[in-house]
Structure formats: C-alpha cells, structure tokens
C-alpha positions in Angstrom: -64.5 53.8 59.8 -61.2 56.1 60.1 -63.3 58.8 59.4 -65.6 58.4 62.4 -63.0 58.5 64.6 -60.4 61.2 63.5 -60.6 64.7 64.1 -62.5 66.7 61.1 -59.4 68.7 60.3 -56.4 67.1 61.9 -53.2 68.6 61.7 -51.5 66.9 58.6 -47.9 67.5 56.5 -45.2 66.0 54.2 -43.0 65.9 57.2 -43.6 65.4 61.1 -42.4 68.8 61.9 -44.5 69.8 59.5 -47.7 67.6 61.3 -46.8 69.1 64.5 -47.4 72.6 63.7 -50.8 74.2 63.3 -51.1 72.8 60.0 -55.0 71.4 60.0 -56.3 69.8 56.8 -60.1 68.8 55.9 -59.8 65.0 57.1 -60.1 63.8 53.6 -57.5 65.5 52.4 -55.4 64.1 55.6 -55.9 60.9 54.7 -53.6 61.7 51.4 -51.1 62.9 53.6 -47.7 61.3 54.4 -48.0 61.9 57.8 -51.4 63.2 59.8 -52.0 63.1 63.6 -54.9 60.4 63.3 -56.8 60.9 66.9 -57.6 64.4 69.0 -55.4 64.6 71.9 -58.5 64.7 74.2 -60.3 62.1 72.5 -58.7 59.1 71.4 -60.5 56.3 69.3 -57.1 54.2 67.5 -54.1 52.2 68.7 -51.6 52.2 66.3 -48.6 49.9 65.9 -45.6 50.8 64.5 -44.2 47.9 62.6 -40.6 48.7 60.9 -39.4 45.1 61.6 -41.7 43.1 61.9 -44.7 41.7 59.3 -47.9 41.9 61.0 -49.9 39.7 59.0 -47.3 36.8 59.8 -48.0 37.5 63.7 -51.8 37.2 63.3 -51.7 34.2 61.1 -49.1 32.9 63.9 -51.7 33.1 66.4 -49.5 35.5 68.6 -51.9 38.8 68.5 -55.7 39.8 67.9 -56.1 41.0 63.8 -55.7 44.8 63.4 -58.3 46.8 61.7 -56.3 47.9 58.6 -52.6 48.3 58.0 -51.0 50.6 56.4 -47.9 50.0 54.6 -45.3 51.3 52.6 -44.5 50.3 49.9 -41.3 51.5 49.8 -39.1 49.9 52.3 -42.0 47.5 53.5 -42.6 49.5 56.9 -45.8 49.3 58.5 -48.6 51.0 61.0 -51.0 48.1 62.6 -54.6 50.3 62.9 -56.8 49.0 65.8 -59.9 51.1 66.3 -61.5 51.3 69.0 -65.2 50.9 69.5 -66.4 53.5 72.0 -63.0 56.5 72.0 -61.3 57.0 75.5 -61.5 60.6 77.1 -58.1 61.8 77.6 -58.9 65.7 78.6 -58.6 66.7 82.2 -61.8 66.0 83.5 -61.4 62.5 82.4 -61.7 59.1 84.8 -58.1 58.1 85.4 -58.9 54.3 85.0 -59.8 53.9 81.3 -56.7 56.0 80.2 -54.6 53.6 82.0 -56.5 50.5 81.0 -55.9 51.8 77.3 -52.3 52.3 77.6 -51.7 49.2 79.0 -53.1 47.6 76.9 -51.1 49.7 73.9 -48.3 48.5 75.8 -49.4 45.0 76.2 -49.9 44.7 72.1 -46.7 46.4 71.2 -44.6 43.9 73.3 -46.7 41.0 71.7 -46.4 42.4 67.7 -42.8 43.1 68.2 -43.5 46.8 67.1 -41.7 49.7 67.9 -41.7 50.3 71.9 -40.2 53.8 71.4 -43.2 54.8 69.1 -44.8 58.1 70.7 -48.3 56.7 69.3 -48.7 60.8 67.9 -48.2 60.5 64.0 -49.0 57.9 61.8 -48.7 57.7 57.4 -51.8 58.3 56.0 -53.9 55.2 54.9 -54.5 56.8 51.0 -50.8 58.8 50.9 -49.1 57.9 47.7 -46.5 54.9 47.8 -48.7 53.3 50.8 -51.3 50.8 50.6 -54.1 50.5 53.2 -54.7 46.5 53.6 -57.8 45.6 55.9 -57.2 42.8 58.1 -60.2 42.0 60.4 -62.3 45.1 59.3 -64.2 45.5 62.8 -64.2 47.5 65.9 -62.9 46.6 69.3 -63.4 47.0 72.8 -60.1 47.5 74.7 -61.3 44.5 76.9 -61.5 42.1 73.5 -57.6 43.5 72.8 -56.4 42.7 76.2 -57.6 39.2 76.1 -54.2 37.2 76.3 -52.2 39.9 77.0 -50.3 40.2 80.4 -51.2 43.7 81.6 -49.5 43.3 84.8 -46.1 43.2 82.9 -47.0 46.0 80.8 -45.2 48.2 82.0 -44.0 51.3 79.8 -42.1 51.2 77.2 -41.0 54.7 75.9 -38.2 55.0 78.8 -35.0 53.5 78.1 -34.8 51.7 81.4 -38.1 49.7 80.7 -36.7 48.7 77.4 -36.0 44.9 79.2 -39.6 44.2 79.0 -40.3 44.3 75.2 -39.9 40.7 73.9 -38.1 42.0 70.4 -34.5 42.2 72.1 -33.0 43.3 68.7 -35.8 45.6 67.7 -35.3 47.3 70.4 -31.2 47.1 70.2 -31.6 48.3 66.6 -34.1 51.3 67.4 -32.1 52.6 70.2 -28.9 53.2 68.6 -30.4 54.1 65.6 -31.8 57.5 67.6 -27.9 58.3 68.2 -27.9 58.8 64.2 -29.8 62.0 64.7 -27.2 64.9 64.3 -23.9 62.6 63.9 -22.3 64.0 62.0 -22.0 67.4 64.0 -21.2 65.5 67.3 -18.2 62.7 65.8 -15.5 63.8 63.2 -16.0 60.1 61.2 -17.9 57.0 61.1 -14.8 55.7 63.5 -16.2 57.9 66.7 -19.6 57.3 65.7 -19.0 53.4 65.9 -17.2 53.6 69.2 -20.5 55.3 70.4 -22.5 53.2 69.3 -20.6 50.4 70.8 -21.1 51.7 74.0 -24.8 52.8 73.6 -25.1 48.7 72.9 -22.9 48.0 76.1 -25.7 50.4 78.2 -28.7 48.7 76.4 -26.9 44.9 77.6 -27.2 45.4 80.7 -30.6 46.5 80.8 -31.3 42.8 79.4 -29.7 41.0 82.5 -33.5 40.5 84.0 -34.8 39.8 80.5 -36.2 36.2 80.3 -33.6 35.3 77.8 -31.2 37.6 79.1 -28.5 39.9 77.3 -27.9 39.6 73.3 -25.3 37.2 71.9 -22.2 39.6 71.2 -22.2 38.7 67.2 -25.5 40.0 66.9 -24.8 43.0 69.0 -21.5 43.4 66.5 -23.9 43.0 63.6 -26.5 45.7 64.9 -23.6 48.4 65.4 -22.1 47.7 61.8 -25.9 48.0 60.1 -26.7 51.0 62.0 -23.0 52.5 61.0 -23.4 51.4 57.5 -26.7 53.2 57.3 -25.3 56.3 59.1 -22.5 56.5 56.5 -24.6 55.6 53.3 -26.8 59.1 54.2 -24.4 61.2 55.7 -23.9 63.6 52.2 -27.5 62.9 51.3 -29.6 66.0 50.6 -32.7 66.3 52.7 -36.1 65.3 50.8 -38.1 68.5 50.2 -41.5 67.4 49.9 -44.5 69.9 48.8 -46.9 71.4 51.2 -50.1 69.2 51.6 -52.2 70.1 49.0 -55.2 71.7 50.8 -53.4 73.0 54.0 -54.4 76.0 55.7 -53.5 78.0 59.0 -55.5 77.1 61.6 -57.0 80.7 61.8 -58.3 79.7 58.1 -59.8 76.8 59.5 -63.4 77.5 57.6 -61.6 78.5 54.3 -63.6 76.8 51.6 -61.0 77.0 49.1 -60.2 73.4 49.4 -59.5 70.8 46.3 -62.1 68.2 45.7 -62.3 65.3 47.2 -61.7 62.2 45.4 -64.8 60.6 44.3 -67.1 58.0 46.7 -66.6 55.1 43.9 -62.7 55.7 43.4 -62.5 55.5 47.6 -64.7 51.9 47.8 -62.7 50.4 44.5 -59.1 51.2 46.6 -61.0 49.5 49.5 -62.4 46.5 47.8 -58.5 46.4 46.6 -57.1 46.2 49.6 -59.7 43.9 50.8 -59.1 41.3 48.1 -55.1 41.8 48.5 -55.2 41.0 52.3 -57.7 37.9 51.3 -55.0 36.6 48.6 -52.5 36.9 51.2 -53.9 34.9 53.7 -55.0 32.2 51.7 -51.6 31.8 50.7 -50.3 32.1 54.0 -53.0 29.0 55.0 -52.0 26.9 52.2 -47.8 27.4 52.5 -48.8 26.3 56.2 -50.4 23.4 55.0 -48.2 22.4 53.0 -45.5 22.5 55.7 -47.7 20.4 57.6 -48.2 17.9 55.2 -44.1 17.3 54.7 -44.0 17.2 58.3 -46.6 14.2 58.9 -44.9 12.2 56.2 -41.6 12.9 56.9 -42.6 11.4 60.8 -44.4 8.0 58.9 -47.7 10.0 60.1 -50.7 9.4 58.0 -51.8 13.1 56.5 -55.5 13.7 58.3 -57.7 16.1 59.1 -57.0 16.1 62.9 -53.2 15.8 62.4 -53.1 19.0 60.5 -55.6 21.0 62.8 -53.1 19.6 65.5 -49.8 21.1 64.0 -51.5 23.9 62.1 -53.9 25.2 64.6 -56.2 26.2 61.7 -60.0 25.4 62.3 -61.4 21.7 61.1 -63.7 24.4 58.3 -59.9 25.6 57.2 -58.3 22.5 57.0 -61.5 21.0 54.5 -61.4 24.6 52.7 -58.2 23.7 51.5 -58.5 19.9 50.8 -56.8 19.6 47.6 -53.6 20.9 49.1 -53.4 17.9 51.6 -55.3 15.2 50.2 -53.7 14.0 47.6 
C-alpha cells in the first residue's frame, strides 16, 4: 500500500538535512531509511501523525480518533508516526482546485488536535516503516477518504496549527508547552553562557506560551507543571550539551539525482522476508489490542462490583463501549 502512493525514488537520508537535499533513493530502499520524504510535493496520498507523547493505539482503543493505517514506531525511545493513507491522492501542484487542498489540511489539522500529536510537525519527513530500530505496526490496514477521517472532527475549529499564535487551539496544552520550548534548545549553547540563562529563557518562552492559553477551554497551565516542563526541557538541554553529534552512514543505495537511472543499486530484500515482517506486525498490533480489550474489561468488571452492580453483558457494553460481539468474545474474563 505505501508503495502505491510514494514517489518511485523519494528523496531519503540518515539525517533530515540529509532527506532534504537531492538525495533520491529507489523507493525500496527508502523505505530502510531513517528518514524519507514519503509523498511528492505535488501529489500527496498520506497524513502522517507525529506522536512523541502520546500512544496512539491507546487513543483508538479510547474511542477518541479513526484507526490509522500503520504506525511506525521506534523502538528506541517509544516515539511514533500515525500513517493514514489516503484513498484517491490530493493534487497539490499549481493547477490544482483550491478546495480539496484545504479540505485535506483541515482535516490534518482536525486529527492532530484529536491524537494529541505534534501540532508543530511540518508533515515533510517521516522514519521509514522497515528502517532499523523501528517497527511498522498495522492498525486498521485500509484506505480512507478524507470525508471518512473528518467524521467527528470539528473542522470549523481547525484552524492551523504550525504558527505559534494558533498554538491555543490544540487540546494537548503540555504537548504543546513541551514542544515549544524544546525548539529554543536548538543552538543553546552558543546563545546562553550556562544552563542558568538558558532556564531564565525558557521561563519566559513558558510566560509567552500562557498567555496564549487564556481563550483555551481549560485555560492557562497550572504553574507546577509549567515549573516541571522548564526543569525537563533544561535537564535534557544540559544532559546533551558535550554530546558528540551521531554520524550515521549514507543510505545505502543513494545517488545524485542526475544519476537517477543508475542501475547500480543493492538488491532488494526478498518478497517473502517483506510479507513475514508484515504478518509480524499484523499479529503484534492484534496481541495488543486484545490485551487492551481484556485489561478494559477487567476494569469494568471491578467497577460493577465495587457499585453492588450485577456483572452483565449490557452493563459492560455500557461502561466499556465495546460491541455486544466483543463483550461475548471475551466471556471468560467477565463471567466468572
């Protein structure tokens, strides 16, 4: 499916700088990259989400936002990228209708407000789905329509996100805290003689970013969590400050764009080793869900007897929201 709707040589690196320059890749060999630009400017089929604080499994099995496509996570540090691809690409090139470029941003809008994702993501990069030290998970599998996404989502409200000043819309009030003075780390250390100055900054970066919360729904952050957010950002400033810069190789593969047809390229790995990494990650995102289902039944279950309730059918579909086939699916956790 990703391959249907990337470009056949995007441009692909170990590094985003290194994705931003005319550094194109055969698409299979993009998809191995750390980074790779994953839809043609002019010609965009995916909405991407990207979740560094935030689990987006436990949103969908919350019931706050349509199942992605795939994710793609990190296995690292736990980081995500939600994948939502899109069933018939919007034009984006100049001869292009206004409307559906609109209709699709809003709605990118509209479903990074409701996941809690990153608003200040510029929606150009994301970490390939096969790199090393990620894991591509599929979630619902399918294709959407950007009118199935924006089902549920109030697209009047979405407006954008990417400006500081609109930053009062986005429901994740820390997120948003967190990712905004964490941009002031770039180049710290040449701007403020010690972690002293760069805290005093930082302090008054958070001061900026309160009172664009005063027409936020639940208004400005309590101060001990703005006083938490300035020491984790400063602690993480100060833990890298003498760290040497990762050097990563050269995507294997990469050529100049004027080499574009070069057929010295390495092999691509083989069909069966790419459909056994996706049955993996098929049968990982089922384990996790059934999990998730039964720990929510579970919960459900304490809760009824804790209230005197007798533990039924309909008194779980009413707490859990699952369907009546879900509930009976799991039986033995609730019938005992």
């Amino acid at each position: 499916m990703l391959m249907n709707r990337a470009p056949a040589w995007p441009m692909a690196g170990a590094t985003p700088a290194e994705a931003h320059r005319p550094n194109r890749v055969p698409l299979e060999d993009a998809l191995y990259a750390p980074y790779w630009q994953f839809a043609p400017k002019q010609r965009q089929g995916m909405i991407v989400l990207d979740c560094d604080h935030v689990d987006p499994v436990e949103r969908v099995m919350g019931g706050h936002i349509v199942p992605p496509t795939a994710v793609v996570w990190n296995e690292e540090n736990g980081h995500s990228h939600a994948l939502y691809i899109l069933t018939h690409p919007v034009s984006r090139g100049q001869e292009s209708k206004l409307g559906p470029i609109k209709y699709m941003d809003a709605v990118r809008r509209g479903l990074t407000a409701v996941m809690g994702a990153d608003a200040r993501y510029t929606h150009d990069l994301s970490r390939g789905p096969l790199a090393p030290g990620h894991l591509l998970e599929v979630i619902s599998g399918r294709t959407y329509e950007l009118a199935d996404l924006a089902k549920g989502l109030d697209l009047r409200r979405a407006a954008p996100l990417h400006d500081l000043p609109d930053v009062a819309d986005v429901d994740g009030r820390n997120t948003a805290l967190f990712e905004v003075l964490r941009g002031e780390l770039r180049g710290w250390t040449d701007r403020f003689a010690d972690a002293d100055q760069l805290r005093a900054h930082l302090v008054d970066k958070a001061a900026e970013f309160q009172g664009l919360l005063a027409q936020h729904p639940s208004g400005p952050l309590p101060l001990s969590e703005v006083r938490s957010t300035v020491a984790s950002v400063v602690g993480y400033g100060s833990a890298h400050r003498h760290a040497e810069p990762r050097r990563a190789p050269k995507v294997p593969g990469a050529v100049d764009r004027s080499q574009i047809y070069s057929t010295d390229r390495p092999a691509v790995a083989p069909v069966p080793v790419q459909q056994a990494r996706q049955a993996a990650g098929g049968k990982h995102t089922a384990e996790r869900r059934r999990e998730t289902t039964r720990a929510s039944l579970r919960a459900a279950v304490s809760t009824l007897r804790a209230q005197g309730q007798p533990v039924t059918a309909q008194g779980l579909i009413l707490i859990t929201n699952h369907s009546k086939q879900t509930i009976y699916n799991h039986e033995d956790v609730w019938s005992q």
